[in-house]
N, C-alpha and C positions, 0 to 999 in steps of 0.2 A: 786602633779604631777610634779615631779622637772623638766622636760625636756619643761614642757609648759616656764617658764622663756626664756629660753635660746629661742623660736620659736615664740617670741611673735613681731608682727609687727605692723607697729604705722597705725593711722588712721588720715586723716587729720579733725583734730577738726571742723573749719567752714565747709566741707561736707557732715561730719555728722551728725552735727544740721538741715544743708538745706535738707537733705536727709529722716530724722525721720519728720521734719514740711510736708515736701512734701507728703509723702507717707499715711501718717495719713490724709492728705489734699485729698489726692487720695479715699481712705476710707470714711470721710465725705462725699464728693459730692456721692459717690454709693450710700448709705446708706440715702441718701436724697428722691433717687427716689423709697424706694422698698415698698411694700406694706403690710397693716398687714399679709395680708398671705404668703407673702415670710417672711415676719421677724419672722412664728411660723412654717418653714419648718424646720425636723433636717440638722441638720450638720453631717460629720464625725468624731466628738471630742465626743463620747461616745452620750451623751444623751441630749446635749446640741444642742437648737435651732441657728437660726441665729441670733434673738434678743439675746441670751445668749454670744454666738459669738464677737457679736456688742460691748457688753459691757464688756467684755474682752480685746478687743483692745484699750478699750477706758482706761483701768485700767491698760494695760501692761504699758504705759506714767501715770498715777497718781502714778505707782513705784516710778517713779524720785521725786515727791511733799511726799511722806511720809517717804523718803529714806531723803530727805533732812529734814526733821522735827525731824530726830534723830539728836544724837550730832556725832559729824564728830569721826569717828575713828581713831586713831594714827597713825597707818599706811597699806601702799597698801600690800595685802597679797595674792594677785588672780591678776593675766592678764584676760583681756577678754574671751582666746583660752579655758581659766578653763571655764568656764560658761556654757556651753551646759552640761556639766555633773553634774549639780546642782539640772538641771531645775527639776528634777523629785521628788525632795526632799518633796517639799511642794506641790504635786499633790490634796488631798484632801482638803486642806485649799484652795484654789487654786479655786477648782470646788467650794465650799459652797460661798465662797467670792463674786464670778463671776455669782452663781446663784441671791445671793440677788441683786446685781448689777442689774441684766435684770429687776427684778420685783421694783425695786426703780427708775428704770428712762424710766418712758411708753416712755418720746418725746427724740427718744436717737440722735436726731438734735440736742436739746439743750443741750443735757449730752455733746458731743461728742464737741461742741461747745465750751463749760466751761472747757473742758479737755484741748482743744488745746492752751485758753487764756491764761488758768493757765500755762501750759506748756512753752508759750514764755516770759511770766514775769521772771518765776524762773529763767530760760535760761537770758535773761538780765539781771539780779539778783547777780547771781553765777557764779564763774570763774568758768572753765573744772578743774582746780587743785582740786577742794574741794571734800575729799573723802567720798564718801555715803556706808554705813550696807546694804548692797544688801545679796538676800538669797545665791550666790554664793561665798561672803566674801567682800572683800573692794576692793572700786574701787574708782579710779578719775571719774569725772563726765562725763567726753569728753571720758572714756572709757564705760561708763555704758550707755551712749547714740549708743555707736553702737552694745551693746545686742539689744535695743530699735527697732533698726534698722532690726537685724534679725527676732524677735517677728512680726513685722510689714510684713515684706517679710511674712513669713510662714504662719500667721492667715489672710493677703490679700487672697491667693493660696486658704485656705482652706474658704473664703466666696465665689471665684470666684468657686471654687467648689458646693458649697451647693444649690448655687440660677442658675438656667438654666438660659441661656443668658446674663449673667451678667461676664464684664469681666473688673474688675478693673485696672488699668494699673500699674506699677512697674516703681515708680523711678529708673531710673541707676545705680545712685549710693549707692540708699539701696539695688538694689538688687547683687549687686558688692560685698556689707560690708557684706550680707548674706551668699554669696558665698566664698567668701576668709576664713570668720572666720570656718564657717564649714567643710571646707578644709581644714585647719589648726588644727584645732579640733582632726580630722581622723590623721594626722601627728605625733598626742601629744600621740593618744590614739596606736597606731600601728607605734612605730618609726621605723626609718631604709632606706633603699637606692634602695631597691630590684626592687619596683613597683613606676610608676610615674602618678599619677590621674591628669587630664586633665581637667578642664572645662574652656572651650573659652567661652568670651576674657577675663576672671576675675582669674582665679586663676590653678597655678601648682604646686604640691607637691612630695615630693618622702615620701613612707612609707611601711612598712612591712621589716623585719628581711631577710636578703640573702645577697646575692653578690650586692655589690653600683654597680650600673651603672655610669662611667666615661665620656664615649663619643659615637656617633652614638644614632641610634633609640634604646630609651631603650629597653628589652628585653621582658617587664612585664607593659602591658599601658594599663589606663582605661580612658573613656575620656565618657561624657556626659554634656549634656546643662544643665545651671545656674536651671531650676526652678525643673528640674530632677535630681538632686542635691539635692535641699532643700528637695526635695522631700524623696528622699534616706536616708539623713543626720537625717530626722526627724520623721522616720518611716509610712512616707503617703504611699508608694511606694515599694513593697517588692522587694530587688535586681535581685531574679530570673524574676519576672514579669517584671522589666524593661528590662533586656537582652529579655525576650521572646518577648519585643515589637520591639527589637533596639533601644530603649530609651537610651541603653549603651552599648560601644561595649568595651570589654574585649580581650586580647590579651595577652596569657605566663601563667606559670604555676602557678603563683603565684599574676596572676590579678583578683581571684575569694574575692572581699572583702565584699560578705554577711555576713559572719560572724562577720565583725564591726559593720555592722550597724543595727538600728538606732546611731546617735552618741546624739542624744535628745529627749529626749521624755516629 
């Protein structure tokens, strides 16, 4: 995707460390109070439970510890913005991986515990420079942690989904890194000047093929909140369903962008 290069924007390394430690910190403490019988409620991730869930998030970070256990790659050949369009690759290894997961770790306190120790070792460990075999292609480290970041956003969303009354909270800044990349993502995948997507206070893009908008109110605006977004961006949320709630409000003949999305699945 030669145009992700050139749209690629940096992320401040020490934020996104504190921001994946946090977020997964966020998760831990839920995940401490729920009960066997919420941990064997489905999900919306096909046929996977919450316990199945649990230990997905717990594995999206043991990436970084097996990514690092190969020999480092020669060089960086993916930006981050590539990454949403990988994820679908290894769907099935993915689900078999994350099923044995559930059923190898009944106390997923102490899984999820061992996840996060390991996690800030390697982190002390390892410069952001060193690049890891990620399924999306090769990345610096301090880039492959703000995938980390979005994985965290999107499977938070989809627990606080699953479990009634359970409402995990969203680091700022992961849910900031969520929101930017996947707005970015949508820019890579539908270049151009015509329409300008909006979501306050994190991120604006201009994309789709037409006339550039220069100056004044663009012509072509779509604008919705950060977690309606992810939402959109990761196919939770069918686009016409969100306009039909005002989840998103669309304006100009060329701010209809169902048909990009999902931009990850």
């Amino acid at each position: 995707m030669p145009s992700a290069r050139k749209r690629a924007r940096s992320y401040d390394p020490a934020r996104t460390r504190a921001a994946v430690l946090a977020q997964f910190g966020n998760v831990r403490e839920a995940v401490r109070g729920l009960t066997p019988e919420q941990l064997a409620v489905p999900t919306r991730l096909g046929e996977w439970t919450v316990r199945e869930l649990v230990a997905h998030i717990g594995m999206a970070l043991t990436a970084v510890h097996r990514a690092l256990d190969l020999p480092a790659p020669p060089a960086q050949d993916v930006t981050p913005v590539e990454w949403p369009f990988a994820t679908g690759r290894r769907a099935r290894d993915i689900d078999e991986f994350t099923r044995g997961l559930g059923a190898a770790h009944p106390d997923l306190d102490a899984y999820l515990t061992g996840v996060d120790d390991g996690l800030r070792a390697l982190l002390a460990e390892h410069p952001g420079s060193r690049l890891l075999e990620t399924g999306a292609g090769a990345l610096p480290l301090d880039d492959y942690l703000v995938t980390r970041a979005v994985e965290l956003v999107v499977h938070t969303d989809d627990l606080n989904a699953a479990v009634e009354g359970l409402e995990v909270p969203y680091d700022r800044q992961a849910l900031a890194a969520a929101t930017r990349l996947l707005a970015d993502a949508l820019a890579v995948k539908a270049p151009g000047g015509s329409t300008e997507v909006r979501v306050p206070p994190y991120a604006v893009v201009q994309c789709v093929e037409g006339p550039r908008h220069t100056r004044g109110t663009p012509p072509n605006v779509v604008e919705t909140d950060p977690l309606t977004w992810v939402r959109l961006a990761t196919g939770r949320v069918a686009w016409k369903d969100a306009v039909a709630q005002a989840k998103v409000s669309a304006s100009g003949e060329r701010a209809d962008i169902g048909d990009l999305l999902p931009l990850m699945t």
